[in-house]
N, C-alpha and C positions, 0 to 999 in steps of 0.2 A: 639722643639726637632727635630733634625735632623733624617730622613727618614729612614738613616741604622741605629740610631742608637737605633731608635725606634722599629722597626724590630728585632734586636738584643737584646733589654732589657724587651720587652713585655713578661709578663708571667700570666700564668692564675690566677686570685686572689680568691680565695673562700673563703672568708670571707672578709664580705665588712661591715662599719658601716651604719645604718639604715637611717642616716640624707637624708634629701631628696636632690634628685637630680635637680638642675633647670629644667622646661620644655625645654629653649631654648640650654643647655648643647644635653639631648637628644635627640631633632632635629638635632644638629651639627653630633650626632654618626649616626642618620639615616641618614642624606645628604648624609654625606661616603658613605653609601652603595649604592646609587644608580650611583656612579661613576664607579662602577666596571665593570669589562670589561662582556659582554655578546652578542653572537652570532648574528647577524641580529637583533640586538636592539629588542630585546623580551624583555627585562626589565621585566623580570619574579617573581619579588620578591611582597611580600606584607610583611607587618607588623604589628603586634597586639602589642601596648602598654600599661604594666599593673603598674599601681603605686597606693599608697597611698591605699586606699579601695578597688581600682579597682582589686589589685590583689584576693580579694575573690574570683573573677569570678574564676580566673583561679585553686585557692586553691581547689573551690568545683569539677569541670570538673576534678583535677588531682585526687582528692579524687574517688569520681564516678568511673572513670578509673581505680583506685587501687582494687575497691569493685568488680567491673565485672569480673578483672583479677584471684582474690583473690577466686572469686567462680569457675571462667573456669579450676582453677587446684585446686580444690578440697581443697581447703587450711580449716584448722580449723578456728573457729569465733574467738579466741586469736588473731591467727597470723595475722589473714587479720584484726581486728582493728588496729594491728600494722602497717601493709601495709599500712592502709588508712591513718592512721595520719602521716605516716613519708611522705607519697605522700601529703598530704596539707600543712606539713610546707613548704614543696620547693618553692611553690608559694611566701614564705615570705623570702629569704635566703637574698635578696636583696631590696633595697627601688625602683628600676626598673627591669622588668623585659620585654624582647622583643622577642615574638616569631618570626622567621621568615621564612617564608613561597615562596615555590618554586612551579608555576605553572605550570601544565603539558604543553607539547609543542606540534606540530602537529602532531608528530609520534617520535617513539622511543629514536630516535638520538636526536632530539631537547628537548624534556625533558631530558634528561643526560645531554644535553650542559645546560638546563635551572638549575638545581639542581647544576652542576658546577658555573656556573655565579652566584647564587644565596650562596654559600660557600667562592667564593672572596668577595662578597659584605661583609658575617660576619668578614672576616680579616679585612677589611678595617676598621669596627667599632669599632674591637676589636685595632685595632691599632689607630684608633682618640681618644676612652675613655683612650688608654693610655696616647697617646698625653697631654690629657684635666685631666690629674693624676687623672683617674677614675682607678678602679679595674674592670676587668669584667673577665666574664668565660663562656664558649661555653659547652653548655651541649644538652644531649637527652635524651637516655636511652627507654626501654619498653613502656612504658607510650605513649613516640611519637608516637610510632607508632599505636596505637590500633586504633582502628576504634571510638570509644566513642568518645576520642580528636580531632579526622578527622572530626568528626561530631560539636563537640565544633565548629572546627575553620570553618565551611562548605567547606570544600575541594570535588575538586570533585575528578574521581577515581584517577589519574594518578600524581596530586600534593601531594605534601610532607613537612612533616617538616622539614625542614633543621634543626634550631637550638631554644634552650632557651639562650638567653644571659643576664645573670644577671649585672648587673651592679649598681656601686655605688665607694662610697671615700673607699679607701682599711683600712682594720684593721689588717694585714701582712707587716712584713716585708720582701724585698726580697730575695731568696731562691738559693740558686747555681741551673744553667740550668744544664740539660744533652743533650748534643746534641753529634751524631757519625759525626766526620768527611764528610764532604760532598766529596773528597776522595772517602772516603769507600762508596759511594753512587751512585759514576759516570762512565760511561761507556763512552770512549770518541770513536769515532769512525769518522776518518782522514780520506781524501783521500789524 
């Protein structure tokens, strides 16, 4: 597939069928990532890979995370059993699933450049699973951020989760994009 036209046809898939993904497929979407461009060659990313069983790990940490949120706002025992288990299927949405993780930098600047490099790196994957007629989708949401999953992934203060990228054979078909005019987006400014 050619490069614009991958760029152009790439769309998020949320619903992926379960068949396993070859190991050496998802090496190829992590390699991507680390081509991505990033500041003073900080190579700031890491990666947590979850498949097959593995992903319980991550089912039970997002569960936990659901329960502590669930009580921090006072939520009833109904609701937050729902919280939790809609938070443990996620873990299973996909037969892969790839946290990835942006390391704090020396000071301020350099962690925002690192979380940037660290966000081209998920295009890049997102755009080889297209490549390789994988389905994937870039997600986060609450969960990321809480301190419980910071501690799941042992972060320390100033790293971040960038993204959850599920991935797998898609179970969609494709969808008309919406996209504005890039036009309507640009600001040219001539001398």
């Amino acid at each position: 597939m050619e490069l614009a036209e991958a760029i152009r046809s790439r769309q998020s898939i949320n619903r992926v069928k379960q068949d396993p993904v070859p190991d050496e497929v998802v090496e190829e979407v992590l390699e991507s990532a680390v081509h991505a461009p990033n500041h003073k060659i900080t190579e700031p990313w890491l990666f947590h890979v979850f498949t097959g069983k593995g992903r319980g790990e991550l089912a039970r940490a997002r569960a936990e995370t659901a329960r502590l949120q669930a009580e921090e706002e006072g939520e009833d025992e109904e609701m937050a059993a729902g919280r939790v288990s809609r938070e443990r299927k996620k873990a299973f949405r996909a037969p892969v699933v790839i946290a990835v993780i942006s390391h704090a930098g020396r000071d301020e600047v350099e962690t925002t450049e690192n979380y940037a490099a660290c966000c081209a790196a998920v295009q890049n994957m997102l755009l080889t699973a297209h490549s390789l007629g994988l389905g994937a989708i870039w997600r986060t949401g609450p969960v990321a951020y809480h301190h419980h999953m910071r501690e799941f992934f042992g972060l320390e203060a100033a790293d971040s989760i960038v993204a959850y990228l599920y991935l797998g054979h898609p179970d969609m078909g494709e969808r008309p994009r919406r996209r504005e005019p890039v036009s309507e987006k640009t600001t040219w400014h001539r001398g």
